[in-house]
MARGUVO-874014 format. One line per 5 residues: number of its first residue (from 1); their letters; for each residue x, y, z of C-alpha. Coordinates in nm, 3 decimals. Layout:
BEGIN
NUM	a	X,Y,Z  ...
//
This chain:
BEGIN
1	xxxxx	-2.286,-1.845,-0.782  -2.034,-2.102,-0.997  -1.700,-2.126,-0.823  -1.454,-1.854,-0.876  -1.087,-1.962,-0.872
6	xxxxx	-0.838,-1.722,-0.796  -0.445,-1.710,-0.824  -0.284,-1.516,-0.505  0.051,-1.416,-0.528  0.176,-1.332,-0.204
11	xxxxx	0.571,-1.341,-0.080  0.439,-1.393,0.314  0.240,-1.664,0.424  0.250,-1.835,0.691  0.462,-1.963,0.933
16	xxxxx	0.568,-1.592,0.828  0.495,-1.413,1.121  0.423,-0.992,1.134  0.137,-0.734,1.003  0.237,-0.842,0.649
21	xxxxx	0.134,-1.181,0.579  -0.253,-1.140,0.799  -0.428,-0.995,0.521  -0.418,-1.211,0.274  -0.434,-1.464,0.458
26	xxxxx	-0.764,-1.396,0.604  -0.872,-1.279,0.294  -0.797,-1.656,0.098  -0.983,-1.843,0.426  -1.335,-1.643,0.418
31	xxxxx	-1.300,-1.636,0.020  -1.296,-2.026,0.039  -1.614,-2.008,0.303  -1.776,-1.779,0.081  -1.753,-2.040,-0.198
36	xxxxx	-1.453,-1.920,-0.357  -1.179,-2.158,-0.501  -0.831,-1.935,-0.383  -0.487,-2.086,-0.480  -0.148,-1.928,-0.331
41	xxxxx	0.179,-1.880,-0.455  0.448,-1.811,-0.237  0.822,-1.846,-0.145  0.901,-2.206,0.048  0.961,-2.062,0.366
46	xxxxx	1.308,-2.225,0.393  1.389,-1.988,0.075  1.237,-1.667,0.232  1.353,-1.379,0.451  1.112,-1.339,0.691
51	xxxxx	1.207,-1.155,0.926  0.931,-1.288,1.211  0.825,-1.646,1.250  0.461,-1.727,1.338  0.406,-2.111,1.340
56	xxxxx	0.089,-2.106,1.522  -0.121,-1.949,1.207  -0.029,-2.279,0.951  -0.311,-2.424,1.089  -0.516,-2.141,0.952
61	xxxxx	-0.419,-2.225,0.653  -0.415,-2.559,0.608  -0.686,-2.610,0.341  -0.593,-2.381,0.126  -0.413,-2.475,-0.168
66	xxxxx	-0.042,-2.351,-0.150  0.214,-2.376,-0.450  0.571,-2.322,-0.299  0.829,-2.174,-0.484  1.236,-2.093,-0.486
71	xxxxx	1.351,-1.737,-0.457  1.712,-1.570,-0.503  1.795,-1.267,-0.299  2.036,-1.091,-0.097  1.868,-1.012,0.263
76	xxxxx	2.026,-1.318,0.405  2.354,-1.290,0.268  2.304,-0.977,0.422  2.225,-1.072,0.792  2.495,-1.327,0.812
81	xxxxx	2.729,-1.066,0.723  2.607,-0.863,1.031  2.533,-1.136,1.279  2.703,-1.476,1.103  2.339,-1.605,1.046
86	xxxxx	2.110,-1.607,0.783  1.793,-1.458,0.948  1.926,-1.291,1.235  1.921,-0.982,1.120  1.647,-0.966,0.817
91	xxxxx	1.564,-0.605,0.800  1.222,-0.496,0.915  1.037,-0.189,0.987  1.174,0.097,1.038  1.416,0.008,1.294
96	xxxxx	1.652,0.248,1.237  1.862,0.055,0.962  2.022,0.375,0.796  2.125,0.482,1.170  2.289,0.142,1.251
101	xxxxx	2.653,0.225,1.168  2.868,0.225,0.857  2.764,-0.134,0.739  2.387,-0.038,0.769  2.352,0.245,0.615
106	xxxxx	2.592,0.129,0.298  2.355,-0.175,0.291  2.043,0.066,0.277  2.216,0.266,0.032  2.273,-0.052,-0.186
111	xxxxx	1.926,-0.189,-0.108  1.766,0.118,-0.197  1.991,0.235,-0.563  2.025,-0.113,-0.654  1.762,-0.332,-0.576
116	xxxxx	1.434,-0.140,-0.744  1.164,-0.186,-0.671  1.264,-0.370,-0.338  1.534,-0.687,-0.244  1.346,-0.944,-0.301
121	xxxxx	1.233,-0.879,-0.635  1.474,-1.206,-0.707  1.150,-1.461,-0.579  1.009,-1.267,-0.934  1.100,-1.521,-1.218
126	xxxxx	1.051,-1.820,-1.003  0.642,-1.656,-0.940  0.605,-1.594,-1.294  0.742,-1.903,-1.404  0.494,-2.160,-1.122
131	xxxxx	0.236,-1.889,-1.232  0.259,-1.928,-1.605  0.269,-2.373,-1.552  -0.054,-2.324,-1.349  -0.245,-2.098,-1.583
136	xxxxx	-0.091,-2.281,-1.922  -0.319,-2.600,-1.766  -0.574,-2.445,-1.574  -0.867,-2.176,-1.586  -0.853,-1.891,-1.323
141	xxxxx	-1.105,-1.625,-1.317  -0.859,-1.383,-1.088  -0.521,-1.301,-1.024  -0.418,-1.105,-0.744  -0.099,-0.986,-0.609
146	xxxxx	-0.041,-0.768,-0.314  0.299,-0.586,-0.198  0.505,-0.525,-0.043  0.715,-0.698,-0.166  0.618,-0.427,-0.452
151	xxxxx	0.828,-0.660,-0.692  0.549,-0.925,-0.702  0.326,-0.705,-0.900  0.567,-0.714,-1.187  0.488,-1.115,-1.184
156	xxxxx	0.159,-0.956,-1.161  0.191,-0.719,-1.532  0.369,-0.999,-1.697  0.103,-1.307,-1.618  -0.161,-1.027,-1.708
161	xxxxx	-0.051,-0.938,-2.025  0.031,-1.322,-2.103  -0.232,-1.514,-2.033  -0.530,-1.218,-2.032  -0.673,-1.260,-1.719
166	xxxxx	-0.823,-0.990,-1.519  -0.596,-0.845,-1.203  -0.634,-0.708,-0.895  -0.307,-0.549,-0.741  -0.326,-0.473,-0.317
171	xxxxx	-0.085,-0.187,-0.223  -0.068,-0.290,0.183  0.239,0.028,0.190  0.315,0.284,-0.015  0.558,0.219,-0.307
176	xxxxx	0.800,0.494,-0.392  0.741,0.655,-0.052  0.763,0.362,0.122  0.957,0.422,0.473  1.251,0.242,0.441
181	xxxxx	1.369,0.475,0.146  1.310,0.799,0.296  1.615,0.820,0.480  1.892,0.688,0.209  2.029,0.880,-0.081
186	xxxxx	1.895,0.784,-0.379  2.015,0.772,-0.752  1.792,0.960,-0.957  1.817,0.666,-1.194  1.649,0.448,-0.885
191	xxxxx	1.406,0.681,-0.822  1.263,0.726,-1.220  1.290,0.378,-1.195  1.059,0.315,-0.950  0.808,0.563,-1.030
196	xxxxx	0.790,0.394,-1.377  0.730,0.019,-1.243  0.459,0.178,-0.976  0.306,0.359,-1.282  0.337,0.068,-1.514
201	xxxxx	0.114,-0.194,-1.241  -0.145,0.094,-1.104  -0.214,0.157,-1.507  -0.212,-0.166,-1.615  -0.380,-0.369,-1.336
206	xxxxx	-0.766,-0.386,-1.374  -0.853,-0.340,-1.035  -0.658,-0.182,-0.768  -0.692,-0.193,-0.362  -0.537,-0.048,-0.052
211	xxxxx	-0.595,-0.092,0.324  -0.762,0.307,0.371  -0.844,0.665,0.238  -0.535,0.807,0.311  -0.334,0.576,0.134
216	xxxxx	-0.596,0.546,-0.151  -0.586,0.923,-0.228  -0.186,0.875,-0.256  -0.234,0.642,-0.519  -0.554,0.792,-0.713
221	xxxxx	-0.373,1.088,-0.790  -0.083,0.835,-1.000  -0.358,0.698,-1.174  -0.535,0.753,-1.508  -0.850,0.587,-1.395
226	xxxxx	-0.875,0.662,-1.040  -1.226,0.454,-1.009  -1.076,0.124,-1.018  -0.916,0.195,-0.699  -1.131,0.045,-0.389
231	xxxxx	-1.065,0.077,-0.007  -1.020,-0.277,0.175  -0.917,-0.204,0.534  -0.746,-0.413,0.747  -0.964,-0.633,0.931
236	xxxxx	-0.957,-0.823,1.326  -1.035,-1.138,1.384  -1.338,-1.167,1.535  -1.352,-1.536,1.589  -1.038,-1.527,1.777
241	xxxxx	-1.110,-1.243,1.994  -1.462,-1.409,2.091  -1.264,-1.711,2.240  -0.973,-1.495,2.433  -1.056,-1.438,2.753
246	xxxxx	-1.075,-1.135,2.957  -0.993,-1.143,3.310  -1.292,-1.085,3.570  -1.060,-0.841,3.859  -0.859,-0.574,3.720
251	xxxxx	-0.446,-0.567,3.686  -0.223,-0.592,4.041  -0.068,-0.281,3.835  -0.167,-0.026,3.564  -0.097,-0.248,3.217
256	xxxxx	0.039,-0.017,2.952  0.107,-0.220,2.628  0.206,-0.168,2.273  0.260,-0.458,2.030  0.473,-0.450,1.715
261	xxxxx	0.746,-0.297,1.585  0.894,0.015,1.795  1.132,0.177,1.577  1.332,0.520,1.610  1.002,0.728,1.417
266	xxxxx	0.809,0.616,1.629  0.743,0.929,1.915  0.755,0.696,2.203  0.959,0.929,2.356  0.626,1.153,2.383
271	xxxxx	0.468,0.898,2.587  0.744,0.856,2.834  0.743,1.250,2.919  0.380,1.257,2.917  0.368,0.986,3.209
276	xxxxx	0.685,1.163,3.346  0.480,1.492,3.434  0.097,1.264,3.540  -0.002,1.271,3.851  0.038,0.901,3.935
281	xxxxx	0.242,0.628,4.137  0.523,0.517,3.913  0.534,0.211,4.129  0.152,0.116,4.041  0.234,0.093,3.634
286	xxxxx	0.392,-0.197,3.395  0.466,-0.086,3.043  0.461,-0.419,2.863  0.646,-0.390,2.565  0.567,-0.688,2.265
291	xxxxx	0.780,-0.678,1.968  1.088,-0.556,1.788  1.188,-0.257,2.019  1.467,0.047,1.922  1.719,0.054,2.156
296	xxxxx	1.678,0.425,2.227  1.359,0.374,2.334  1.414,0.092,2.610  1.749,0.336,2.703  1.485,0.674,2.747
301	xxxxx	1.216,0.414,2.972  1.474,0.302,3.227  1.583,0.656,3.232  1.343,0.826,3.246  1.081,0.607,3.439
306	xxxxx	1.268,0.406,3.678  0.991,0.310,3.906  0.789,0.154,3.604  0.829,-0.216,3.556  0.892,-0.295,3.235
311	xxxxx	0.855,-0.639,3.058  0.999,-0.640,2.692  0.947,-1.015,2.555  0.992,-0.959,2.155  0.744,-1.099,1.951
316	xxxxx	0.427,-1.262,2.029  0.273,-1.549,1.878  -0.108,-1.414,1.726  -0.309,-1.549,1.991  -0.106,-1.421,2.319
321	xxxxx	-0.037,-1.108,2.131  -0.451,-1.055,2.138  -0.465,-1.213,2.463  -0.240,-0.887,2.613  -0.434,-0.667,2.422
326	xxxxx	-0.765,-0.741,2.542  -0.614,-0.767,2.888  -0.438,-0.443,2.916  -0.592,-0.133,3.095  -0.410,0.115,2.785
331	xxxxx	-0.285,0.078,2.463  0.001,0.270,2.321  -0.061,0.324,1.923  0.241,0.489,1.783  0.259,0.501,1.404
336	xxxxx	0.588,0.596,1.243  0.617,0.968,1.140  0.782,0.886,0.846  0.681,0.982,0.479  0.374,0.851,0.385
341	xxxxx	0.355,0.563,0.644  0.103,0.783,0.854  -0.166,0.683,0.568  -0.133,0.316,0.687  -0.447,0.185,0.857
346	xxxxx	-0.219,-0.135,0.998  -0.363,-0.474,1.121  -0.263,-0.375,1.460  -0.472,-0.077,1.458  -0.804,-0.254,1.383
351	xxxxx	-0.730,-0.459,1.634  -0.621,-0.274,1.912  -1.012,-0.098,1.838  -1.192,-0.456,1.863  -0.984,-0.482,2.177
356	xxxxx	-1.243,-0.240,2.349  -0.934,-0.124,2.582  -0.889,0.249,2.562  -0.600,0.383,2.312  -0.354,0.658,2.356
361	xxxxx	-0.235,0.678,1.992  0.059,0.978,1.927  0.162,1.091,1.574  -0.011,1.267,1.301  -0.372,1.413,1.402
366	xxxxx	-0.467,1.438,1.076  -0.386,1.021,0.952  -0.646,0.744,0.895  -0.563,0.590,1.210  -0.637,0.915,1.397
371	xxxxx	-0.955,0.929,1.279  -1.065,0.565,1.388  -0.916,0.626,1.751  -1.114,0.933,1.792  -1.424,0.710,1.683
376	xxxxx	-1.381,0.577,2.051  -1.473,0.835,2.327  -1.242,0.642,2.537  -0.956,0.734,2.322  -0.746,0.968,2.270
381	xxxxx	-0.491,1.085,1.917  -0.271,1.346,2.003  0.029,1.520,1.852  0.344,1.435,1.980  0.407,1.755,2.124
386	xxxxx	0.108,1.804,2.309  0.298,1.638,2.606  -0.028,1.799,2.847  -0.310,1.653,2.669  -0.107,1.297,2.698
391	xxxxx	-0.030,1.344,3.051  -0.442,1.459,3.156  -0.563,1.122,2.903  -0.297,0.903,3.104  -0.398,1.002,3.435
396	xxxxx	-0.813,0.971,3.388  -0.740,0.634,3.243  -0.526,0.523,3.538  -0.790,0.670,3.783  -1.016,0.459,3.611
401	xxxxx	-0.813,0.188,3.638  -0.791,0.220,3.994  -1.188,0.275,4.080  -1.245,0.015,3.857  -1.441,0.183,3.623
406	xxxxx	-1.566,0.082,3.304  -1.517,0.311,3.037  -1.814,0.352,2.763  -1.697,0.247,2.409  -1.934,0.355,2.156
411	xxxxx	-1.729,0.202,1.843  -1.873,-0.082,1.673  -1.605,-0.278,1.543  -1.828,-0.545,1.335  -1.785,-0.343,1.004
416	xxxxx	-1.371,-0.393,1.018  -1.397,-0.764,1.082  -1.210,-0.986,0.844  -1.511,-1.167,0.737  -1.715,-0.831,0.677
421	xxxxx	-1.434,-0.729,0.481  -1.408,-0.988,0.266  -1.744,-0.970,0.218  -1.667,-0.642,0.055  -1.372,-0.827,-0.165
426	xxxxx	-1.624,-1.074,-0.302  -1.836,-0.829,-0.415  -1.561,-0.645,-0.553  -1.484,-0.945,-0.774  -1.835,-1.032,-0.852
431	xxx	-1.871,-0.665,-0.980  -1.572,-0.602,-1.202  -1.586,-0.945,-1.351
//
């Protein structure tokens, strides 16, 4: 096979920490193994509002060819108007930003009317514009951009159209339903607005992917020609999880963890009153929370569960977040139940099931990441008002835990590792070339 080069667009990269910035990322890495040539555009991460820093995955990157770019956008004159610093208080998730107070919710409101499709679409002309000097000079056989940042597929139709090269456009979230616009009013100006752009790149791009079914029937049904749209789920890293070690003895205490965001859609609440009504020792458990955390969910857990320890330590590094995971004794998976995000198959998902540590996810029965968990027989998906079925699941897995038992896992996780994945990409591009 002669060498492929391909143009990435991609706002996050690392030392941008978060969900976000993994796939790609993997995706460039194996590409290169596999013999392609991958270059990345991306924001200089002095210019950029991430809001999670991840220093420790650079390295990953390190021989891939990265062209850095300015950007112009609001989201940190934003945080230092709430905090007096500049990336403080970077909106992320679905933390509960329209239910933050006056200044919150009139920034969502102006965030959401006024910055279509999203608020950094101002890192836009200085993509297009490194873009169009690269391809003016050089010969690229793909260009791919993946949101969100949704606004980076509009560098995406423009370089397109320009230069005639094919496309590929990754939807990692929903556009027009994405979560953090279901609770804001919106202008119906905003909204037409949106729903023209989303229209515009699914129409226009050659070749369009997403990260599972769900999310892929969303789309497919916006589309003219619905076959160009492939499934590309998120991946683990397999290499990394073969050199994390798992401890020989079990846990002093019962290890219940959940990593990532925690925000106020998110039906921890279920959990809590599940293990309120089980028929174990309070003082035998740690809930070990990693990650950006709602306040009204730390305020229910010393409540509510005062006997529980609790360790809440923010955001993990990649590594020590998949050294907790593989270490724990249960898993909390809690999706938001907002809009569409319950068609989001995230990172964390995948790897919480290469973890081989059973999974209590709660939210929609029915989502993509339901129907992985209940791949594992020892895991359980339940509604978040089926408080009994929570409570019986959270009890045999602590009896286990006690007897030491080792649970059966009949889920092969090989299929969903990055480099199978991007197997699946090269072929992709090999195919619709």
């Amino acid at each position: 096979m002669a060498e492929k080069r391909i143009l990435i667009l991609t706002y996050y990269w690392p030392p941008s920490g978060g969900g976000g910035v993994q796939r790609w990322m993997y995706f460039a890495m194996y590409l290169k193994r596999l013999g392609y040539n991958p270059t990345v555009i991306t924001v200089h991460p002095d210019k950029a509002s991430y809001p999670l820093i991840d220093k420790s995955q650079l390295d990953m990157v390190k021989e891939i060819e990265t062209i850095y770019t300015n950007t112009l956008e609001p989201l940190k004159f934003y945080s230092f108007l709430k905090s007096g610093k500049t990336k403080k208080e970077i909106p992320y998730g679905n933390l509960g930003e329209n239910s933050g107070g006056i200044f919150s919710k009139a920034m969502a409101f102006v965030r959401s009317n006024f910055f279509v499709p999203d608020a950094r679409k101002g890192w836009v002309p200085y993509a297009k514009k490194a873009a169009s000097d690269l391809l003016k000079s050089e010969k690229f056989d793909w260009l791919i951009t993946t949101g969100p940042p949704h606004s980076t597929h509009l560098a995406g139709l423009y370089l397109s159209k320009k230069f005639n090269i094919k496309w590929l456009a990754d939807f990692r979230d929903p556009w027009s339903e994405i979560y953090f616009l279901q609770n804001t009013y919106r202008f119906n100006f905003a909204k037409q607005k949106d729903e023209e752009l989303e229209s515009k790149v699914l129409n226009s791009a050659h070749v369009i992917t997403t990260v599972g079914p769900g999310m892929a029937d969303l789309l497919r049904k916006k589309m003219k020609n619905p076959k160009k749209l492939h499934v590309l789920y998120n991946g683990y890293d397999k290499e990394m999880f073969e050199v994390i070690e798992k401890r020989t003895s079990k846990n002093e205490l019962f290890t219940i963890s959940h990593i990532g965001l925690l925000g106020d859609t998110q039906r921890l609440d279920s959990f809590i009153d599940a293990l309120k009504i089980s028929d174990i020792d309070a003082s035998k458990i740690l809930i070990h929370l990693a990650g950006s955390v709602h306040p009204i969910h730390l305020e229910k857990l010393k409540t509510d569960l005062p006997n529980v320890q609790l360790i809440h330590q923010g955001f993990l590094p990649r590594k020590e977040a998949l050294t907790l995971m593989k270490n724990s004794d249960l898993l909390l998976l809690c999706p938001p139940m907002i809009g569409q995000t319950r068609l989001i198959v995230s990172t964390k998902t995948m790897e919480y099931l290469a973890a081989n540590v059973p999974i209590l996810g709660i939210g929609d029965e029915l989502s993509d990441a339901a129907t992985l968990v209940k791949e594992q027989t020892m895991s359980q998906f339940c509604d978040p008002e089926a408080i009994e079925k929570m409570a019986q699941f959270i009890t045999l897995s602590f009896k286990n835990w006690q007897e030491d038992k080792s649970t059966l896992n009949n889920f092969d996780p090989e299929p969903y590792s990055r480099l199978a994945v991007t197997h699946k990409l090269a072929v992709l591009l090999e195919t619709e070339i």
